[in-house]
C-alpha positions in Angstrom: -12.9 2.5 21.0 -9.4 3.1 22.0 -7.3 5.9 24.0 -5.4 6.5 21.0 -6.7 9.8 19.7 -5.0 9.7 16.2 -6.4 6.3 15.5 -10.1 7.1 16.3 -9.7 9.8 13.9 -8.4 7.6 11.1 -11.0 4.9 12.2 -14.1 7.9 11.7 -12.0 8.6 8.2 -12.2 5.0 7.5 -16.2 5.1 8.5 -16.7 8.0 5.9 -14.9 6.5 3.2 -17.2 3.4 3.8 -20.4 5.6 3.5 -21.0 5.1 7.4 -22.0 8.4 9.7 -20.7 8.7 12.7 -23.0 10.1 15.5 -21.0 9.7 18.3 -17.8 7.7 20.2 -16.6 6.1 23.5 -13.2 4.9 25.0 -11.7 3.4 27.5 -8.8 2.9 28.9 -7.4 -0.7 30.2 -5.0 -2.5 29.8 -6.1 -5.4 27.8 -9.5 -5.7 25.9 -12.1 -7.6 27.9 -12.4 -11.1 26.6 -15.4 -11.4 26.0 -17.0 -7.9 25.2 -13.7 -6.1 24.2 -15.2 -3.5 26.5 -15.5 -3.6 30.2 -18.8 -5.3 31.5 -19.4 -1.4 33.0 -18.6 0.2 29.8 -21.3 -2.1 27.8 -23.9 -0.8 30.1 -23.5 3.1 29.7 -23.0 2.4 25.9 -26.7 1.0 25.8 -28.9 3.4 26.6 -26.6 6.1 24.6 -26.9 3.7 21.2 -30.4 4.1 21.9 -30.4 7.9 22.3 -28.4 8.5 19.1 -30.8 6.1 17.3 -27.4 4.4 16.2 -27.6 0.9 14.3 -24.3 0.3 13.7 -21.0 -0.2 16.5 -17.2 -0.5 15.3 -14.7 -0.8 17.3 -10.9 0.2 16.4 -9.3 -3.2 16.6 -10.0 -6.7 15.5 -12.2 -8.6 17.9 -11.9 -12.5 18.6 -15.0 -14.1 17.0 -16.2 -14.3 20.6 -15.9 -11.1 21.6 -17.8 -10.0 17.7 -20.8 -12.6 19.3 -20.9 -11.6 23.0 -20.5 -7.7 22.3 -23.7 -8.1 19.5 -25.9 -10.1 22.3 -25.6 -7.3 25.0 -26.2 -4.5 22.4 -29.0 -5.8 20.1 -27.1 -4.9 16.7 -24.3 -5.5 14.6 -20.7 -5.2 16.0 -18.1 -4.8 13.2 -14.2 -4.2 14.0 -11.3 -2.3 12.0 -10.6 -4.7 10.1 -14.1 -5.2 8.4 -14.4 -1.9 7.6 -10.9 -1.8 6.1 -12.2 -5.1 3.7 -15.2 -3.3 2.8 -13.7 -0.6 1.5 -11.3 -2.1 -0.4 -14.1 -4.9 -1.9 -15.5 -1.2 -3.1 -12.6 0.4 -4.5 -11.2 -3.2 -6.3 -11.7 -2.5 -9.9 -9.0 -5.0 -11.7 -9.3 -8.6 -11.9 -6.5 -9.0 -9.8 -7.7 -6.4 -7.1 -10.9 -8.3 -7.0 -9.1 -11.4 -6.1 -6.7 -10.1 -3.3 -9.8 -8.4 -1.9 -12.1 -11.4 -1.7 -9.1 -13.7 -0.2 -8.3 -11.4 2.1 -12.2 -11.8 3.4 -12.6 -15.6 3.0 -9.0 -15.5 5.6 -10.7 -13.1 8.1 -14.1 -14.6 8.4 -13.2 -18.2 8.2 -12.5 -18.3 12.0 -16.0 -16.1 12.5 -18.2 -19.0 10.3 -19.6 -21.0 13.5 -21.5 -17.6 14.6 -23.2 -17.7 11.0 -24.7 -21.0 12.0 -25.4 -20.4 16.0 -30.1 -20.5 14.6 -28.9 -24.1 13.4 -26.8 -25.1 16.4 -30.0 -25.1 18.3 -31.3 -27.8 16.1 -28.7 -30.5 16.8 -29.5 -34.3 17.7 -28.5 -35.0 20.8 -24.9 -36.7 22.6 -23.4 -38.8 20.0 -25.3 -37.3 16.3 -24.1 -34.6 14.4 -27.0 -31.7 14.3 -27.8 -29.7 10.7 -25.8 -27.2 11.6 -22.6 -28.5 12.9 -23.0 -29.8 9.2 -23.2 -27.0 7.7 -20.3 -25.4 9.3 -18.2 -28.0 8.3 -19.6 -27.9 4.6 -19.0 -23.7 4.7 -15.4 -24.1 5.9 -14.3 -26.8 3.5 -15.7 -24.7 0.5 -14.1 -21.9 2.2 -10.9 -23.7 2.2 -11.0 -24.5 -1.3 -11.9 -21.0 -2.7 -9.0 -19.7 -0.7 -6.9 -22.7 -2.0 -8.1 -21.5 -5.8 -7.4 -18.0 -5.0 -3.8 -18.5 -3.9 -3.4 -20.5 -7.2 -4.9 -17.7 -9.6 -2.5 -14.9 -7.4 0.0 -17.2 -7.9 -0.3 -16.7 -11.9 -0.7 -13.1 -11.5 2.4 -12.8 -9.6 3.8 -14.8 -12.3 2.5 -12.5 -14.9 3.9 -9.6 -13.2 7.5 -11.0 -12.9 7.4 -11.2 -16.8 6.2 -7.9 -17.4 8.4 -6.7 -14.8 11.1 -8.7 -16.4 9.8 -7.1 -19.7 10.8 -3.4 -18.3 14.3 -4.8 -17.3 14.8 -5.2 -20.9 13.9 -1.5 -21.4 17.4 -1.1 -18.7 15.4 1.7 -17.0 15.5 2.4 -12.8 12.2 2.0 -11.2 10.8 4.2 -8.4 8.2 3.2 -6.0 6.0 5.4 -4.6 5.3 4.8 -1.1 3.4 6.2 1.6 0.5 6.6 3.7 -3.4 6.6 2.1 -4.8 9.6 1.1 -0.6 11.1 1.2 -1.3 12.2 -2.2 0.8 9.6 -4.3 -1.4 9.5 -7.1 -1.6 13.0 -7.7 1.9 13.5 -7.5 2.8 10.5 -10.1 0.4 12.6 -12.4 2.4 16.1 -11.7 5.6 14.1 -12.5 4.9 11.9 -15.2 2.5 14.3 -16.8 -0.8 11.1 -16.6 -4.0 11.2 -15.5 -4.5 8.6 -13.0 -7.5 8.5 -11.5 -7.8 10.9 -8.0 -9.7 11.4 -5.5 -10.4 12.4 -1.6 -10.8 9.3 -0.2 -9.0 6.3 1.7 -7.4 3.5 -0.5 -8.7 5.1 -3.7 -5.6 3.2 -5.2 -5.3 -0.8 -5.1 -3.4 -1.8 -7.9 0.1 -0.8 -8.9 0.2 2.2 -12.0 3.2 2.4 -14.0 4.1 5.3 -15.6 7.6 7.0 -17.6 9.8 9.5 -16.0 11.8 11.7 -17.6 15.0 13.7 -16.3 17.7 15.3 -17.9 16.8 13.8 -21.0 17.3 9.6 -18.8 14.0 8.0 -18.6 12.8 6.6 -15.3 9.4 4.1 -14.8 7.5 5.2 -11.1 5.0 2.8 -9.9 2.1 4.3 -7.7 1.1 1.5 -4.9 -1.6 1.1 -2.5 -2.0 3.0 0.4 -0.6 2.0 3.6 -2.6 2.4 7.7 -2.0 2.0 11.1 -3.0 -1.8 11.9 -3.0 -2.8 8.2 -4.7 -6.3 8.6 -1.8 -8.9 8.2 -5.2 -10.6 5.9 -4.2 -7.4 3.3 -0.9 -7.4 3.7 -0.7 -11.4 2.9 -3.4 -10.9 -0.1 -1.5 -7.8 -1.4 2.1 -9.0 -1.5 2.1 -9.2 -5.5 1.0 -5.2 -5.0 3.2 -4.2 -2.9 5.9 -6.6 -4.1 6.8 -3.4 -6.8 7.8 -1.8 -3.7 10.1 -4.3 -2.1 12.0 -4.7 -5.6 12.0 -0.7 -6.8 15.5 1.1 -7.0 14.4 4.0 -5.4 11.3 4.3 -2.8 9.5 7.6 -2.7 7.8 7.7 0.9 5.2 10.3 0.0 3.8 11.9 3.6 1.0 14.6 3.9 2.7 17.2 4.9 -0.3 19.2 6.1 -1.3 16.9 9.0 0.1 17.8 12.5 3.8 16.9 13.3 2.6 14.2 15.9 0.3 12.0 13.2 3.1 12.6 10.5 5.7 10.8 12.9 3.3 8.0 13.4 1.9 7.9 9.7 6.0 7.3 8.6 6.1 4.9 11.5 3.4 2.8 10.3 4.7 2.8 6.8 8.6 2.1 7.9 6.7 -1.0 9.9 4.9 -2.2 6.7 8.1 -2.0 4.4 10.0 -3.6 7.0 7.1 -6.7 7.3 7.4 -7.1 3.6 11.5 -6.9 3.6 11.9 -3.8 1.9 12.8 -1.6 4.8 16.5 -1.8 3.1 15.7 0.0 0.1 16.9 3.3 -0.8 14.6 5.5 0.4 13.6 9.5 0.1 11.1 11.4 1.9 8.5 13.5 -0.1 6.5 15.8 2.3 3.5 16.3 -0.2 0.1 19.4 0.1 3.1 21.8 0.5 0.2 24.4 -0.5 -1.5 24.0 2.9 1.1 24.9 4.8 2.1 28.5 6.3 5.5 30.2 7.1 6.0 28.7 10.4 4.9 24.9 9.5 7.4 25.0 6.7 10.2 26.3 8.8 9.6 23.4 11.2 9.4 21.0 8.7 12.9 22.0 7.0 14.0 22.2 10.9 13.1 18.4 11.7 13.0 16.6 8.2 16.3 18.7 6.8 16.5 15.5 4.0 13.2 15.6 3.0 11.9 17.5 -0.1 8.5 19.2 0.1 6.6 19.3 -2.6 2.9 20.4 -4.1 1.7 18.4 -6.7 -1.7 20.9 -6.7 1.1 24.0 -7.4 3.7 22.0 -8.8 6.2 23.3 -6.4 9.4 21.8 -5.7 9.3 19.2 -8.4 12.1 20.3 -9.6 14.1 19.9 -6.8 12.4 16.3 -6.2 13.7 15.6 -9.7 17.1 16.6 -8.8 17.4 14.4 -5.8 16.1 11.5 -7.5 18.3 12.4 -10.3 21.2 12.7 -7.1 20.3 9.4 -5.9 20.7 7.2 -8.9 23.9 9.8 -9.6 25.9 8.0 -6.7 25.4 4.5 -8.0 26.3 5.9 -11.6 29.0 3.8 -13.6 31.6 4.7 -16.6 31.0 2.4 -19.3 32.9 2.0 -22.7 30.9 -0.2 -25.2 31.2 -1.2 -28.6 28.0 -1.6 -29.9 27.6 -3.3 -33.3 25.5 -1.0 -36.5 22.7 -3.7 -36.8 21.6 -3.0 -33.2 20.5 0.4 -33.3 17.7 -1.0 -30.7 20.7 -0.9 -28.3 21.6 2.6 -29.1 18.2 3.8 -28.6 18.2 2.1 -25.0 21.6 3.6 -24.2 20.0 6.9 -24.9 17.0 6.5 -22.9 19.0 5.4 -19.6 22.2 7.2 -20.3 21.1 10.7 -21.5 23.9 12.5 -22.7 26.5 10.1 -23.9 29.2 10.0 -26.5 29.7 7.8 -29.5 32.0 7.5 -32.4 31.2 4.8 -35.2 34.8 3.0 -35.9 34.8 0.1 -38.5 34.0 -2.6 -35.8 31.0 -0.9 -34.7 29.8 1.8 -32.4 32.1 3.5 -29.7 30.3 4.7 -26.8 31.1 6.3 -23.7 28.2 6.9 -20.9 27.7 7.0 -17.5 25.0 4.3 -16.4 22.9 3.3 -12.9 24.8 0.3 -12.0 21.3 -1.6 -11.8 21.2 -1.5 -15.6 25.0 -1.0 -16.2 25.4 -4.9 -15.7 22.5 -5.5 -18.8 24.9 -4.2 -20.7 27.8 -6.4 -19.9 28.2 -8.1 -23.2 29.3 -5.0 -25.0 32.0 -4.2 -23.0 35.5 -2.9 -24.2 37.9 -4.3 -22.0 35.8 -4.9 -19.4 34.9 -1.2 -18.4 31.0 -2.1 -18.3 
């Protein structure tokens, strides 16, 4: 229930993914939301009688309400009220498959309704004592909150060891000395799909918001150098600071990649691409990775005509555009990420001893092409390296080239 077009039509995108129908929609304009009903005391009357025509049961409004405004709003329209925010937590408690998803999701929604638990107990309220005793249900609040508290407590700890886990199998593909690529990029941008067109996977697909919640790794391979690209979830306008808190192990692979891929759907009007990019740009800035090297892949090429494309290449001349339906432009996407990494590339001259053909085998995997000649003391080689793995190699440097 907002001005903002764009965001009503995410919000009804948001509904459908949830399994919710939409049968019908009201804004207003103001300058603030009203205090205590979000919507003007006007604005709650003419939306009565139209719930009641549309034989609605449900109302949602496009931002987060105060707990009182969620109380007040549900008492002058005789149902549930649920906000953005909700819906956003509902879908991901549906699309959470991983242990780890499971537990970001559920802290994220012990966070948001902790400051909503006193209108769980308002039937109990009723019941209380008198000045000076403490009735059932004040009781009960305070018991819901403290085991609220705790769990949270507990879940922080167990995302803790996950984001524990992660740095040592991140640490783990260090030791493999290859670049990592983050894809990046608005839900339903088509990030998965196009991780599957360049890696040659199958991760999992589908039309919907947030179908992706935790991170997918896969190998990369261009002129013959090997490359790992992580697929991360999905970013929104107003992504709940709750998700953004809860999913910083997530979307930590993106803060720490080499190279970020911000995928956009190229297909949707000029306007919402602008303010899809913005709300991305805002969410890598929030978790401090708005310094990273970044590229911009405009993705669905396939749905675009003549003209679109010529205005595209007109006001994104650095982006690449790209199908991963059609496979088009992939090529060219390889080649800039190959141009990217090609800046920061080092000569290195290393001596690499015969019993540590593992070493070799690396070389060739970040290196590519590269030139070696076995001399007595070991083996010679001469490559050209990313400087972000260069450095691993330090140790079998010939006069300090590396």
């Amino acid at each position: 229930m907002t001005p903002d077009e764009p965001d009503l039509a995410e919000l009804k995108e948001l509904l459908r993914t949830a399994g919710v129908a939409v049968v019908g929609e009201m804004t207003q304009k103001r300058e603030r939301p009203h205090p205590n009903t979000y919507l003007g005391p006007g604005k709650v009357d003419e939306l009565v009688p139209l719930l009641k025509q549309a034989d609605a049961n449900l109302v949602v409004t496009d931002d987060e309400l105060t707990p009182r405004q969620q109380r007040s709003l549900e008492g002058q329209l005789g149902m549930p009220v649920l906000d953005r925010t909700a819906v956003i937590l509902d879908i991901f408690a549906g699309h959470a498959h991983t242990a780890e998803g499971k537990l970001q999701v559920e802290l994220a929604q012990l966070e948001y309704n902790m400051a909503r638990m006193r209108g769980l107990w308002t039937h109990l309220e009723r019941l209380g004592g008198g000045i000076g005793t403490r009735g059932p249900g004040e009781s009960q609040i305070e018991t819901d909150r403290r085991l609220a508290r705790d769990r949270i407590s507990a879940l922080k700890r167990r995302l803790q060891h996950v984001s524990s886990t992660r740095a040592v199998m991140r640490q783990e593909r260090e030791r493999a000395h290859l670049p990592n690529i983050a894809l990046a990029g608005y839900t339903n941008a088509g990030k998965s799909s196009l991780l599957n067109a360049l890696s040659g996977s199958d991760v999992g697909v589908r039309d919907r918001l947030f179908h992706t919640l935790d991170p997918t790794t896969r190998t990369l391979r261009l002129d013959g150098r090997a490359y790992l690209v992580t697929d991360t979830v999905g970013f929104i306008r107003k992504l709940p600071h709750q998700l953004v808190d809860a999913f910083a192990a997530t979307l930590e692979e993106t803060k720490l990649a080499d190279l970020v891929l911000h995928v956009v759907d190229a297909s949707a009007p000029e306007e919402e691409l602008v303010e899809m990019t913005r709300a991305v740009e805002d969410v890598l800035e929030e978790i401090d990775a708005g310094d990273s090297p970044r590229l911009l892949v405009l993705n669905k090429a396939d749905l675009l005509d003549d003209e679109r494309r010529r205005e595209l290449d007109f006001r994104h001349p650095d982006a690449v555009l790209v199908s991963a339906v059609t496979q088009e432009g992939l090529d060219e996407l390889g080649e800039r990420i190959a141009t990217e990494f090609e800046r920061t590339l080092r000569d290195v001259e290393l001596l690499v001893p015969f019993s540590e053909g593992g070493t070799l085998s690396e070389l060739h995997d970040v290196a590519g092409a590269l030139e070696r000649k076995d001399t007595p003391e070991g083996v010679r080689v001469s490559a050209r390296l990313p400087a972000v793995v260069a450095e691993r190699f330090d140790r079998y440097a010939v006069n300090g080239s590396a």
